[in-house]
Structure formats: structure tokens, C-alpha cells
C-alpha distance (Angstrom), angle and dihedral (degrees) to the residues before:
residue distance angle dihedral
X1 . . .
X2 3.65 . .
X3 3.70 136.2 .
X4 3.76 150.8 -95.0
X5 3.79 128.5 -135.4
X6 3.77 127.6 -140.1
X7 3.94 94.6 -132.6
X8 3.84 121.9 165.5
X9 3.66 114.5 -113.6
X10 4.09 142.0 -160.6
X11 3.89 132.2 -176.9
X12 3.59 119.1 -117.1
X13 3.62 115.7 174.1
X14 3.63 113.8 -139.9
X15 4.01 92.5 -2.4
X16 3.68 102.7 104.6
X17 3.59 97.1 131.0
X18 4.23 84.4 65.2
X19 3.32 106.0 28.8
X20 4.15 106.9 76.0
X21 4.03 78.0 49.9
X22 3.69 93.0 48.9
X23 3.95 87.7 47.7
X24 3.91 91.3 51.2
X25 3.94 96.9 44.1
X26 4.12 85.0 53.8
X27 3.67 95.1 48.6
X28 3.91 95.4 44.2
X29 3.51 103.0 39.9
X30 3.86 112.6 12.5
X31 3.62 102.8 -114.5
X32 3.40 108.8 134.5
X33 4.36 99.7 -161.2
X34 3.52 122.0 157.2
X35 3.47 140.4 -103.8
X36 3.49 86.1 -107.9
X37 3.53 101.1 48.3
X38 3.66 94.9 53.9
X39 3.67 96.1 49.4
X40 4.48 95.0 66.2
X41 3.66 78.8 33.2
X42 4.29 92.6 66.8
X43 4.02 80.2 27.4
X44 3.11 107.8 -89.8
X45 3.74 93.9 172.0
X46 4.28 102.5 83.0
X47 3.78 135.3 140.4
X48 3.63 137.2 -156.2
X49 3.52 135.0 171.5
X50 3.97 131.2 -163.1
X51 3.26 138.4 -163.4
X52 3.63 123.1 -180.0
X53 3.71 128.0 152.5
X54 3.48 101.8 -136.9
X55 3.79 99.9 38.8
X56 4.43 114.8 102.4
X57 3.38 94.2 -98.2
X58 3.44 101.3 12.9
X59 3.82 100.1 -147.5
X60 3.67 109.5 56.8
X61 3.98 125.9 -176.8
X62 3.76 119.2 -161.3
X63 3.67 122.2 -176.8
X64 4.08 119.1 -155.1
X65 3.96 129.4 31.1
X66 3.82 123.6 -77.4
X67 3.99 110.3 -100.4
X68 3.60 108.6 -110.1
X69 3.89 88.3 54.5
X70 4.09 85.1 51.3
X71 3.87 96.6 51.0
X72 4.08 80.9 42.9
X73 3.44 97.1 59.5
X74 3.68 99.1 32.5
X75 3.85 81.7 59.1
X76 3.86 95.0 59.2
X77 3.87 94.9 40.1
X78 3.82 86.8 57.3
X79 3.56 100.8 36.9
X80 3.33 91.6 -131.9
X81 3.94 128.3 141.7
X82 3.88 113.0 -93.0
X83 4.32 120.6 -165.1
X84 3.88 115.4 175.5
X85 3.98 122.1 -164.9
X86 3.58 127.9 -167.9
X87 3.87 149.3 140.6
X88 3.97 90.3 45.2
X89 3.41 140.0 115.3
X90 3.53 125.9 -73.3
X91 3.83 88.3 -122.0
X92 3.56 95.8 52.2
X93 4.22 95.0 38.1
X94 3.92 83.5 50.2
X95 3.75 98.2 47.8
X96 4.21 87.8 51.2
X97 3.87 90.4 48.2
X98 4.20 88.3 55.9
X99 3.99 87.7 37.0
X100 3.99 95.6 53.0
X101 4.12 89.0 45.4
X102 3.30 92.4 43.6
X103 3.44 85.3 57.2
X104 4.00 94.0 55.1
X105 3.90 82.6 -104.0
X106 4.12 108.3 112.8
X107 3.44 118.8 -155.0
X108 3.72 135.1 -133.7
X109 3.93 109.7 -130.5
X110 3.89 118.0 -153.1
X111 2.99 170.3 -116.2
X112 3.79 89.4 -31.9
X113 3.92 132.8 162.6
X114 3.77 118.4 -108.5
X115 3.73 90.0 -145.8
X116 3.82 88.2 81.1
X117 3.65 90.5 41.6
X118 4.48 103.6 101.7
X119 3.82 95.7 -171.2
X120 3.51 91.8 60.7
X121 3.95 94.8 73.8
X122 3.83 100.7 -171.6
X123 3.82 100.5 44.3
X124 4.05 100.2 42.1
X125 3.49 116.2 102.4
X126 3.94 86.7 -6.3
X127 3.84 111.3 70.1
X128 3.68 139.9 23.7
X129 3.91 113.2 -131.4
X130 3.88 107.6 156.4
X131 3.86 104.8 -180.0
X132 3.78 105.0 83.5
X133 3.97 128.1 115.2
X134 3.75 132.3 -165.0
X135 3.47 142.4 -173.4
X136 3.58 128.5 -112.6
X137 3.59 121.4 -144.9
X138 3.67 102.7 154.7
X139 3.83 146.5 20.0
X140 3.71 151.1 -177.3
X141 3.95 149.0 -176.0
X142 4.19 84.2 -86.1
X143 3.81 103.9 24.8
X144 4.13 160.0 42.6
X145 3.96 119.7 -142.0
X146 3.69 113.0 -157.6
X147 3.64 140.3 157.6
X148 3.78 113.9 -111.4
X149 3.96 118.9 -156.2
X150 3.83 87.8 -132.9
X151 3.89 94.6 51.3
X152 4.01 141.2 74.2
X153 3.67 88.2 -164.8
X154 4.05 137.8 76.1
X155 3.61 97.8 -103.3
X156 3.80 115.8 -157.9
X157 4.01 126.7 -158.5
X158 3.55 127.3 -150.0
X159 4.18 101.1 -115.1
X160 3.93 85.7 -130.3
X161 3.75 88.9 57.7
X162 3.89 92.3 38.8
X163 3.91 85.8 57.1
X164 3.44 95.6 56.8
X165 3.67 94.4 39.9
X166 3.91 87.5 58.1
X167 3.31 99.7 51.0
X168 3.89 94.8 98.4
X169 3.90 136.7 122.0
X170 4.02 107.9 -172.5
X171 3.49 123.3 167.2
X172 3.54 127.6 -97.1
X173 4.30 84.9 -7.8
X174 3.47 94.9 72.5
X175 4.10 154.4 -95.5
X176 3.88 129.5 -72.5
X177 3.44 121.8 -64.7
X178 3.84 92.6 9.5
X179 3.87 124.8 168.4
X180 3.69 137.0 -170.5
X181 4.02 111.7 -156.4
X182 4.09 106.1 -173.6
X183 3.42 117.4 -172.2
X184 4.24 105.9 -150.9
X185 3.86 101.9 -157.3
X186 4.45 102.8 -139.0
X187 3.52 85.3 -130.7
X188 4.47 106.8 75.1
X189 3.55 126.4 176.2
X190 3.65 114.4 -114.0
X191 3.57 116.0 -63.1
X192 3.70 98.6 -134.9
X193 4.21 79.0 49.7
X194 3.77 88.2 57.5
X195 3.43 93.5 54.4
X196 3.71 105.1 46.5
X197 3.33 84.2 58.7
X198 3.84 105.8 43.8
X199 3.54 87.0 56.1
X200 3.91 97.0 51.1
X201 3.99 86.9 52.4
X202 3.80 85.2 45.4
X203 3.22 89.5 55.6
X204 3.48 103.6 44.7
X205 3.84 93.8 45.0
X206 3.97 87.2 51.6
X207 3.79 90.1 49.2
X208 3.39 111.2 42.9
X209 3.79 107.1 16.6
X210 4.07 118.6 177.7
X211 3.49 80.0 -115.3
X212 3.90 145.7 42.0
X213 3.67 98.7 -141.9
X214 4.15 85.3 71.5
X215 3.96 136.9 55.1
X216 3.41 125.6 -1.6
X217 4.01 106.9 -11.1
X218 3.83 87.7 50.4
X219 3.08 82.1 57.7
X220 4.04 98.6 51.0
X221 4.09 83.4 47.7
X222 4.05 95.4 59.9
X223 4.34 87.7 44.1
X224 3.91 92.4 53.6
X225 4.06 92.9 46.7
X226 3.75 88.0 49.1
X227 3.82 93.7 43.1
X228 3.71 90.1 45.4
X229 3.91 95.0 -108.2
X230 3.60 102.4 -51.1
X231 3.78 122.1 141.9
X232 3.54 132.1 -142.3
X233 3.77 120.5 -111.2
X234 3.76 98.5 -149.7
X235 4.21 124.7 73.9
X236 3.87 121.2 -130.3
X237 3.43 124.1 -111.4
X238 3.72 100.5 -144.6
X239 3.69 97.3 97.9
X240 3.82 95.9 61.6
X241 3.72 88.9 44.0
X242 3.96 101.4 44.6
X243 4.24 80.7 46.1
X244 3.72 96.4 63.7
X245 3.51 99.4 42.8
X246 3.52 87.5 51.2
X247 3.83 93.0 57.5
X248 3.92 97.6 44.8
């Protein structure tokens, strides 16, 4: 037999790569942010645009960051301890996930496919959607307990259907069986602290990207192909902006 934690929990809708995180930053340190919040907070806010000839449609525009950069960041702005296993066995993946709760550490599960997922009514056993993530706060010999984004309720999976669900590789989200185990020190900096500077990284990140297919001159390449080319005269004035905040 295992156990299951008393861990608060808020709805999200559609922020499941923030909300086990949100969860676990409430229950160790008492700030109660949104789901919201903490997505621009582990910059939420990217852009990328692709072009490749072969691709159906080949130019693609994608708004936000891919998750395991997210929980990557978020780790570093908090200061908190980040582990990340994929590519392994269910057996092995499974037997972390109890290990790290155990431990008073929760895991995030995921990517995993809603089709497996029996709460969610209209998607199980109907549609394929392999990019959501849960937390677990509980287990035993039969069954996972997680907190779902969509639900107020502990929501507990059938281990046979959690198997299956795992058993995804999706690009850029992650491999099967993956889990995220983020250790959220009690002690935070500041939250008005954290956001000065998540928004100078944002900014910088947005600005001058390692490459052009992200942030701001992706976005410059999508306004000249709908403008035909044309450039505009005038400069931005994010840079000088972004810049001081940075060094306050």
C-alpha cells in the first residue's frame, strides 16, 4: 500500500504543464499564485516560426515554449532542485514516481495521452491527445492519484491505463514514461523579485534568441511574408526597455 497527500489544488484549463508546479509551490510555501501567473512567470510568452517544404502546412507558427524547457526554467528561477526521467520502462519510471513522493517530493507525470484518461468522458476511448501532464500525490498496489488541471477532485488512474497512457514519445514534450520531480525550496525569493527578473530573461530570450526561427525576428520574418517583403522604416524600442529592467 502506499499513500495519499493532502496537497492544495486549483483548475487551470489547458495549463497542465504549470499547474502540478503551481500545486507544489502552494503546498510548500503558501503562495497561493495562479495558473496563470506561473505560466509568464516560466515564460510562457515564446514564438517560433517554421518553414519547411515538406512539412503539412509548411509554415507553422507556435506560440509559448515547449514543456520540458518550462519546468527547466521554472526550476532555476526558484532555485529549486530539478530531476527529469525518460526513455525507461514503465516499471522503472513508475517505481521513481512512488520513490520521489515517498520522499515528500511529487512528481509531474507526462506527456501522456488523454485517450487513456476515464475522467475525461469525451476524449477516452475516442481521441488521441498525447501532451498532457499530471501530478501525483498518491498511490497504491491498483492505482495513481494525481491532480488534473481540468479537475477539483483527486483523480486516480488504473496503473494498466496509466501504462498505456505513458507510453508516448512527442517531440519537443517529451519521451515515454517521462517524469519531472521539482523540488520547491519553503524558503522563495520575493515574488515581485521573481518577476522582475522573469521578465528581463523574457525579454532577452524574445530579443536576441540563439536563433531566428524564435522570439522577436521570427516574428519580423512572418510580418514581411504577409506584407509582401516590405520592411519597416522605424526601430523598436524594446531593447532599451527590456535593458533597464534587466539592470534594476
Amino acid at each position: 500500500m502506499g499513500q495519499v497527500l493532502k496537497i492544495p489544488h486549483r483548475r487551470g484549463h489547458g495549463l497542465c504543464p504549470v499547474n502540478g508546479i503551481r500545486d507544489l509551490v502552494q503546498w510548500r510555501t503558501g503562495r497561493d499564485w495562479s495558473n496563470q501567473f506561473l505560466w509568464g512567470l516560466g515564460q510562457g510568452g515564446g514564438f517560433a516560426y517554421l518553414r519547411f517544404s515538406m512539412a503539412d502546412p509548411p509554415r507553422q507558427v507556435y506560440w509559448g515554449i515547449a514543456t520540458p524547457r518550462q519546468h527547466r526554467y521554472l526550476a532555476e528561477l526558484l532555485e529549486a532542485d530539478l530531476a527529469e526521467i525518460e526513455k525507461r520502462t514503465f516499471k522503472f519510471s513508475w517505481g521513481k514516481a512512488r520513490a520521489a513522493l515517498d520522499a515528500g517530493t511529487p512528481p509531474v507525470l507526462g506527456p501522456l495521452d488523454m485517450f487513456h484518461l476515464h475522467y475525461y468522458e469525451s476524449i477516452y476511448h475516442q481521441r488521441h491527445i498525447p501532451i498532457h501532464l499530471v501530478l501525483l500525490v498518491g498511490y497504491d498496489d491498483e492505482r495513481a492519484y494525481v491532480h488534473d488541471t481540468d479537475t477539483d477532485d483527486v483523480q486516480a488512474i488504473p496503473l494498466e491505463e496509466l501504462q498505456l497512457a505513458w507510453d508516448v514519445n512527442v517531440p519537443a514534450l517529451g519521451k515515454r514514461n517521462r517524469l519531472v520531480v521539482l523540488d520547491v525550496p519553503q524558503d522563495l525569493p520575493a515574488t515581485d523579485t521573481l518577476v522582475r527578473r522573469s521578465i528581463a530573461d523574457q525579454c532577452a530570450s524574445m530579443l536576441h534568441p540563439p536563433v531566428s526561427m524564435v522570439g522577436i525576428p521570427a516574428m519580423k520574418k512572418v510580418a514581411r511574408e504577409i506584407t509582401g517583403g516590405r520592411r519597416s522604416s522605424g526601430q523598436t524600442r524594446w531593447p532599451s526597455a527590456c535593458d533597464r529592467l534587466a539592470s534594476t
